[in-house]
N, C-alpha and C positions, 0 to 999 in steps of 0.2 A: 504494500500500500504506500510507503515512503515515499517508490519512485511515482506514483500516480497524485503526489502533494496538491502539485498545481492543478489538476482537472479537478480533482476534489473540494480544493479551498475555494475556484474561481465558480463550480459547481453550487456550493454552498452558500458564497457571497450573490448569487446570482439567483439563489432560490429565494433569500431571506430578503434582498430589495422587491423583488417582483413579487411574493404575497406580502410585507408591509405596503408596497404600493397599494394594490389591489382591497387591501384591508382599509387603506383609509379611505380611496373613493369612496367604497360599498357606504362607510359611516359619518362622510361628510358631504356627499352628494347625494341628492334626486336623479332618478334614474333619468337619461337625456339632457342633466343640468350640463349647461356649457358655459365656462370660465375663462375669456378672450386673456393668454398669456402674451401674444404677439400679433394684435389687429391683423385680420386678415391675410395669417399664416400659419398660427400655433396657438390651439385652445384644448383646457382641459376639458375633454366631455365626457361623461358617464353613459357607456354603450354597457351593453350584455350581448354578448354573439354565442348561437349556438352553432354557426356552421365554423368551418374549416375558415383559411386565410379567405380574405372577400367575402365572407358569409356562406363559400361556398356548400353545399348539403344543409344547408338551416332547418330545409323545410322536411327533411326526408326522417322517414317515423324511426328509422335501424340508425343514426347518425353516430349516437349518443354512444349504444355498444361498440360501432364501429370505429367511431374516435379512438376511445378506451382500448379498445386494443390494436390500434396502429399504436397509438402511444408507449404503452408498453411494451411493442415488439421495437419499436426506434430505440426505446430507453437500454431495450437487452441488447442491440445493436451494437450501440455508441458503447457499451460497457466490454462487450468482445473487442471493437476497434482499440478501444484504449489498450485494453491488455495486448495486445500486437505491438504497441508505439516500445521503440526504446526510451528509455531514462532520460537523452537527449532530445527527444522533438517537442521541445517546449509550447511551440506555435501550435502543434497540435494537441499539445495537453489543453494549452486555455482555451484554443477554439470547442473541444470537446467538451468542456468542463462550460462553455457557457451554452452549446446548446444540450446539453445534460440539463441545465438550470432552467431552459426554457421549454423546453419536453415537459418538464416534473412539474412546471410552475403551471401551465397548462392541465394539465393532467388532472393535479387537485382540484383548480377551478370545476372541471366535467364533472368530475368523484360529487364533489362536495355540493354543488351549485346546477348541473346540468348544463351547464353553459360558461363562456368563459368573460372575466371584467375587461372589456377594454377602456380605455381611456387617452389616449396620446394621438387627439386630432390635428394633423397637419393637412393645411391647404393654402388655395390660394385663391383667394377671394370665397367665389359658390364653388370652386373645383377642388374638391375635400380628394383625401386617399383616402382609403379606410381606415375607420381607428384602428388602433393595437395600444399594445401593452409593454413591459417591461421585457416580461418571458418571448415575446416576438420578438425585440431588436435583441436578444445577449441571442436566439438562433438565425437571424439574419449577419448578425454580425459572425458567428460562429463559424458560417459556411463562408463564410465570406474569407476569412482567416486559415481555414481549410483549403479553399481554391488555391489561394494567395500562398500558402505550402506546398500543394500537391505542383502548383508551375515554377516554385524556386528548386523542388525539387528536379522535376523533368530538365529543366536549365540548367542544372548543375548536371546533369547526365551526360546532357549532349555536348558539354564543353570540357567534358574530362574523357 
């Protein structure tokens, strides 16, 4: 477990912001209450999504089981991948350790709630993205940090 520190720690830090986040909306906001942080670019709003990214499956009656168990087959995933990494691929410990944080911070939302808290509206002007959450950016960024390994690695292949 030593050598898996960093996917662990950043896994952990990245569970505990993302349900404190999620915990304060729930108890300081009205559900659709919207809180302009950056006129007409960045407002806090109080969403409940039950489908996938985009609301995708919201409406569909098996979403709920079928989340719940992508989720835990991603989470047994990324836990087989980690154990593959050597002690040295840092880049890929924290990437894994944050979308490990956002798998699980997800996850509980469905368990617990049936649906997951978003709240982190960026747009511009009426041209909204869809909210998300805490647990969405540490796996956006996560994969992102993964690509961004998997091509420093390839690059280092080809030039050795």
């Amino acid at each position: 477990m030593v050598r898996f520190r960093l996917a662990l720690l950043t896994a952990g830090f990245g569970l505990v912001l993302d349900q404190l986040s999620k915990l304060y909306i729930d108890r300081t906001f009205h559900l659709y209450e919207s809180v302009p942080v950056l006129d007409n670019f960045f407002h806090i709003t109080y969403i409940r999504n039950r489908g996938a990214a985009f609301g995708i499956l919201s409406d569909n009656a098996l979403r709920l089981p079928f989340f719940i168990i992508v989720s835990i087959a991603a989470i047994i995933g990324m836990i087989w991948y980690l154990r593959q990494l050597r002690a040295d691929q840092h880049l890929s410990q924290l990437a894994l350790g944050m979308i490990l944080s956002g798998a699980v911070g997800n996850l509980i939302d469905r368990v617990r709630l049936g649906e997951v808290i978003d709240f982190i509206d960026v747009h511009w002007y009426t041209h909204h993205w869809p909210a998300f959450n805490v647990a969405d950016s540490a796996i956006c960024v996560g994969v992102g940090l993964l690509l961004l390994e998997s091509w420093r690695d390839e690059r280092h292949r080809h030039q050795s």
